[in-house]
N, C-alpha and C positions, 0 to 999 in steps of 0.2 A: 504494500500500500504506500501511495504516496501522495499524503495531504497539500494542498496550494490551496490554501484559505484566504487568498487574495486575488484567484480567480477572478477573472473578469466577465463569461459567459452569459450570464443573466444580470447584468450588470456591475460596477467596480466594487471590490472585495468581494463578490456573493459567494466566491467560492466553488473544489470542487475535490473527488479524491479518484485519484487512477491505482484502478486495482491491476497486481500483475504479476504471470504465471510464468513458474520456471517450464522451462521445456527439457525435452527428453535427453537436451546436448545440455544442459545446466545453463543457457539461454534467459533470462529474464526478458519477457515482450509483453508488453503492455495490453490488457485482454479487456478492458472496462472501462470507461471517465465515469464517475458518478454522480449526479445532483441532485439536489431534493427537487419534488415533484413543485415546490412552490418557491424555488429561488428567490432573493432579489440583492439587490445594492443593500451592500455593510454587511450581509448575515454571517459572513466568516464561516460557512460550513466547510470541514475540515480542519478547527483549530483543533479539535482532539480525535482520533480515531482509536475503536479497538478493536480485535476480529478474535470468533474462538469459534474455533470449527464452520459451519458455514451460517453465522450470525455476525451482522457486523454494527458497530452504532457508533457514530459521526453526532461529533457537536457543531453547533453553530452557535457558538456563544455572542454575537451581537444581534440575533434574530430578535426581531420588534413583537412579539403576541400579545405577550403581555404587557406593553412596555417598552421602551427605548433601550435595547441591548440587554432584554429579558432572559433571551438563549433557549435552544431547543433542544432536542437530540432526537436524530432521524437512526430508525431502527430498517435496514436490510437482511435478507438473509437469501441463499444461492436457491434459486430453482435452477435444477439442470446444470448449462453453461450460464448462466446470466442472475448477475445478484440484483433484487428487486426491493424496491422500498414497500415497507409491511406497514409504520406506523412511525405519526412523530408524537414526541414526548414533547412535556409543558411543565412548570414545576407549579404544583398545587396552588401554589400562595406567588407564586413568579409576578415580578414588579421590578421595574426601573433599574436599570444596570445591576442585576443581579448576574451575569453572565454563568446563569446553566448553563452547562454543558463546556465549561471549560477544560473537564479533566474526568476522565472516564475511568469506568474498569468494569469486567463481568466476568462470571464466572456461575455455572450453572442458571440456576433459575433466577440468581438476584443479582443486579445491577446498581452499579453506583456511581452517580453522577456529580460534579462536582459546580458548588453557584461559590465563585470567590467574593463575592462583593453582596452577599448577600447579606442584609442587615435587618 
C-alpha cells in the first residue's frame, strides 16, 4: 500500500491509496488506486492506512461530516481481484477538528481509530 493523502483527483489534498501486488518474479506492480466513493478537496484520505488479511481501512482525517476536519474512516475489503468500499465510519460524538481517523489499527473483530485533537 501506498498512501498520497495529498492526492489531487477529486480535488486538492482529497487524496488516494494504490494498492500493490508482488508478482511471481518478486515484481511489485501497482494492481488498484483507491478513493472513497465520496471524495472531495482537504479530506486527506490516506493519512493513515491498515490492511489485515483482505480488510483494509483508510483514514481521512480532514473529512468535513461532522465538522471542519471531523475525519472518517473508509472501510474496504477484496472481493475477488478488486478491493471494494463496504462502509464509512463517523465518530459518534465527531465535531470540529477532531481528526478521526488519524491513526489506525485492527485486529480481528475490533478496531481502533485514532481522533488526536479531540476535546
Amino acid at each position: 500500500m501506498l498512501a498520497a493523502e495529498y492526492d489531487d483527483d477529486n480535488g486538492t489534498d482529497s487524496g488516494s491509496v494504490w494498492v500493490y501486488r508482488r508478482t511471481k518474479g518478486g515484481v511489485w506492480t501497482p494492481e488498484q488506486k483507491l478513493k472513497p466513493s465520496d471524495a472531495q478537496t482537504g479530506d486527506n484520505f490516506g493519512r493513515a492506512v491498515y490492511v489485515e488479511g483482505n480488510r483494509l481501512i483508510v483514514g481521512a482525517h480532514w473529512d468535513d461530516d461532522n465538522g471542519s476536519n471531523s475525519g472518517s474512516v473508509y472501510v474496504f475489503e477484496r472481493e475477488g481481484g478488486t478491493w471494494v468500499q463496504k462502509q464509512k465510519l463517523r465518530a459518534p460524538d465527531g465535531a470540529v477538528e477532531d481528526r478521526f481517523g488519524a491513526t489506525l489499527a485492527f485486529s480481528g473483530r475490533h478496531m481502533l481509530i485514532g481522533a488526536w485533537l479531540e476535546d
